[in-house]
C-alpha beads as a LAMMPS data file, in Angstrom:
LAMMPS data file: protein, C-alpha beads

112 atoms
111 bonds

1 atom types
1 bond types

-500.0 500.0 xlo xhi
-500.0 500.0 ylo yhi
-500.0 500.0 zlo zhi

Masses

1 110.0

Atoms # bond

1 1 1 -18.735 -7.570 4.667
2 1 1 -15.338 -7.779 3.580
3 1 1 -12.777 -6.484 5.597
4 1 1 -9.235 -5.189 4.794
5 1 1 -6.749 -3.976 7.717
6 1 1 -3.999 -1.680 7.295
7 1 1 -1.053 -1.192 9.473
8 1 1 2.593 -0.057 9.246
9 1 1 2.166 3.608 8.941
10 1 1 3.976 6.272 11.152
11 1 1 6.819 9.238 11.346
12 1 1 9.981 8.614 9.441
13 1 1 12.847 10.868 8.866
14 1 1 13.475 11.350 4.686
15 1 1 15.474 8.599 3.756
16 1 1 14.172 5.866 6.052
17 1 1 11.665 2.690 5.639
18 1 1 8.341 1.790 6.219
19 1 1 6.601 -1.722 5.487
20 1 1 3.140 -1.482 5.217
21 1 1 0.527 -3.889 6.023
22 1 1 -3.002 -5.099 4.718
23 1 1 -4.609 -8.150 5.931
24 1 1 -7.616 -9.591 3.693
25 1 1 -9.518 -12.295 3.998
26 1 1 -7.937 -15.824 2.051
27 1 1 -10.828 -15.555 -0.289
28 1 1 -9.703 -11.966 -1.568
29 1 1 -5.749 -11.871 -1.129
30 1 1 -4.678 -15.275 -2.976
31 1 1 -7.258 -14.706 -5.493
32 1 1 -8.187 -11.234 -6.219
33 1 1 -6.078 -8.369 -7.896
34 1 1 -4.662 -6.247 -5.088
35 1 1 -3.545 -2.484 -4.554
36 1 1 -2.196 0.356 -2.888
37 1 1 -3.601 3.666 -3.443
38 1 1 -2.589 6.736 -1.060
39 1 1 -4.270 10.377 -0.417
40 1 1 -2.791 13.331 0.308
41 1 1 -4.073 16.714 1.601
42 1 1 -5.660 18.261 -1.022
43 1 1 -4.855 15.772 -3.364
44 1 1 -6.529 13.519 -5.004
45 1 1 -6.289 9.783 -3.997
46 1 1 -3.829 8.222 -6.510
47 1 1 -2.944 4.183 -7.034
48 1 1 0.623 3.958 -5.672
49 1 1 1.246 -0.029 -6.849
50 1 1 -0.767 -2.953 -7.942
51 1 1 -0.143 -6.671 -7.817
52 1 1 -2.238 -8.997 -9.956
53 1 1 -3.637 -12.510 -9.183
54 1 1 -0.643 -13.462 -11.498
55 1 1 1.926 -11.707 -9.484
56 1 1 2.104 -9.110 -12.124
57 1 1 3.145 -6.272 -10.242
58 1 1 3.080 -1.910 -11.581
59 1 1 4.185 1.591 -10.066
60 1 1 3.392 4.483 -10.222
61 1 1 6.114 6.845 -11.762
62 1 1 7.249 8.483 -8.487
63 1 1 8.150 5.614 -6.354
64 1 1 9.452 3.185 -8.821
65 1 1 12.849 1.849 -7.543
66 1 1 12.007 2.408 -4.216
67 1 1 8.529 0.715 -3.482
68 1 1 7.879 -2.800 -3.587
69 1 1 4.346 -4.189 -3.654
70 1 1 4.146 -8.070 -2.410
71 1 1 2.295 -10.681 -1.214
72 1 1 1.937 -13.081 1.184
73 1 1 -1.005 -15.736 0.289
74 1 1 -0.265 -17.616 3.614
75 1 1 -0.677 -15.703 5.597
76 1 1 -3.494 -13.649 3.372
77 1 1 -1.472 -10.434 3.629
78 1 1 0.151 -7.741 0.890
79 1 1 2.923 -5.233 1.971
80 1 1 3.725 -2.098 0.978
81 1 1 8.058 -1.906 1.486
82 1 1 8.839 1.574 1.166
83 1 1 12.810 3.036 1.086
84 1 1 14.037 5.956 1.059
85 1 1 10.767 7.528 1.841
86 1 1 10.593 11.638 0.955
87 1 1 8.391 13.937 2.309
88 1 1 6.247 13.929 -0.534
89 1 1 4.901 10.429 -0.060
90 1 1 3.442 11.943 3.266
91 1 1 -0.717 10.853 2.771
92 1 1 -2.780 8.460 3.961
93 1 1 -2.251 5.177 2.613
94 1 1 -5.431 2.598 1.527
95 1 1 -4.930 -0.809 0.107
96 1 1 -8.247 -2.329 -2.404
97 1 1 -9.001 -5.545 -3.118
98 1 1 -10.881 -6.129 -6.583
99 1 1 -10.432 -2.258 -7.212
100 1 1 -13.793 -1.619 -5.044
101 1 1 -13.024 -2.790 -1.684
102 1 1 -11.396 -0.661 0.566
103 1 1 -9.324 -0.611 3.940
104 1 1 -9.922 2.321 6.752
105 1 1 -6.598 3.910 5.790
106 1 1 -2.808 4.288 7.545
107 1 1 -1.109 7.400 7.889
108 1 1 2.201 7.557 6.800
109 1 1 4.196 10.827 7.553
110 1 1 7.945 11.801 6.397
111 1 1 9.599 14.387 8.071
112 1 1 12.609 16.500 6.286

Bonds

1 1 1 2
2 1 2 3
3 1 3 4
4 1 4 5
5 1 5 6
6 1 6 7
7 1 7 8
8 1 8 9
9 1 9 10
10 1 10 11
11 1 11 12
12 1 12 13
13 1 13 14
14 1 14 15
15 1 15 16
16 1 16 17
17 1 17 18
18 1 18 19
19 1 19 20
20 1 20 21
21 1 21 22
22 1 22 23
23 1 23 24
24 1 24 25
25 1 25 26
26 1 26 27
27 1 27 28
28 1 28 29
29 1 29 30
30 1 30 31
31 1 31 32
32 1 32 33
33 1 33 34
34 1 34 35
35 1 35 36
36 1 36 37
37 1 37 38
38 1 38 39
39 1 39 40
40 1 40 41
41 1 41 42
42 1 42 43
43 1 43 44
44 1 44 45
45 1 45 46
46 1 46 47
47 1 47 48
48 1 48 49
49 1 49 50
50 1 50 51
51 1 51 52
52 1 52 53
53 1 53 54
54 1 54 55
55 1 55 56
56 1 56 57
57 1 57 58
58 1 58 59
59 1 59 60
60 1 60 61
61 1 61 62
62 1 62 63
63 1 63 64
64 1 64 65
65 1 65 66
66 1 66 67
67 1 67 68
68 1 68 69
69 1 69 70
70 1 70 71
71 1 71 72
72 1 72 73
73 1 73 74
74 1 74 75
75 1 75 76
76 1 76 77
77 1 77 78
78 1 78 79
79 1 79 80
80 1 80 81
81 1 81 82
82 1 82 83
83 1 83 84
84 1 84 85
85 1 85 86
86 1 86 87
87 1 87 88
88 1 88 89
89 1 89 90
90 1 90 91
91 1 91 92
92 1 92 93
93 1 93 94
94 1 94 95
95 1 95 96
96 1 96 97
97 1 97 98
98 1 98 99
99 1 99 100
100 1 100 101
101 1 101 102
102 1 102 103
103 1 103 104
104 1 104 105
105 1 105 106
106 1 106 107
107 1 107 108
108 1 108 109
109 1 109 110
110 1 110 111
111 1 111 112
């Protein structure tokens, strides 16, 4: 079974950074379309960024200019570089390989 492995998450003051981490397997990361989604409470889970086999990479409207979604194929990781984080990206954050396979989550929390 394919596994993915978030890490990175934690408490930040508004206005600070977080990198996020998912490690994949080299068969999925260098190969495979790759995402971040994140879920909130109450909230459905939305797609934060994508980043295509192609290195094509898209944002959702309310981090754009301050997320960056990237990847690593040596070392078979993507990150999640997150500035001047607001409360409002508070959730849980899951990266997917292939848009089906999914990693047990990371909390990330901003405090005002």
């Amino acid at each position: 079974q394919v596994q993915l492995v978030e890490s990175g998450g934690g408490l930040v003051q508004a206005g600070g950074s977080l990198r996020l981490s998912c490690a994949a397997p080299r068969s999925i990361s260098s190969d495979e379309d790759m995402a971040w989604y994140r879920q909130a409470p109450g909230k459905q889970r939305e797609l934060v960024a994508y980043i295509t086999r192609g290195g094509v990479t898209n944002y959702v409207d309310s981090v754009k200019g301050r997320v960056t979604i990237f990847r690593d194929n040596a070392k078979s990781t993507v990150y999640l570089q997150m500035n001047n984080l607001k409360p409002e990206d508070t959730a849980v954050y899951y990266c997917c390989a292939r848009w089906t396979i999914w990693g047990q989550g990371t909390q990330v929390t901003v405090s005002s």
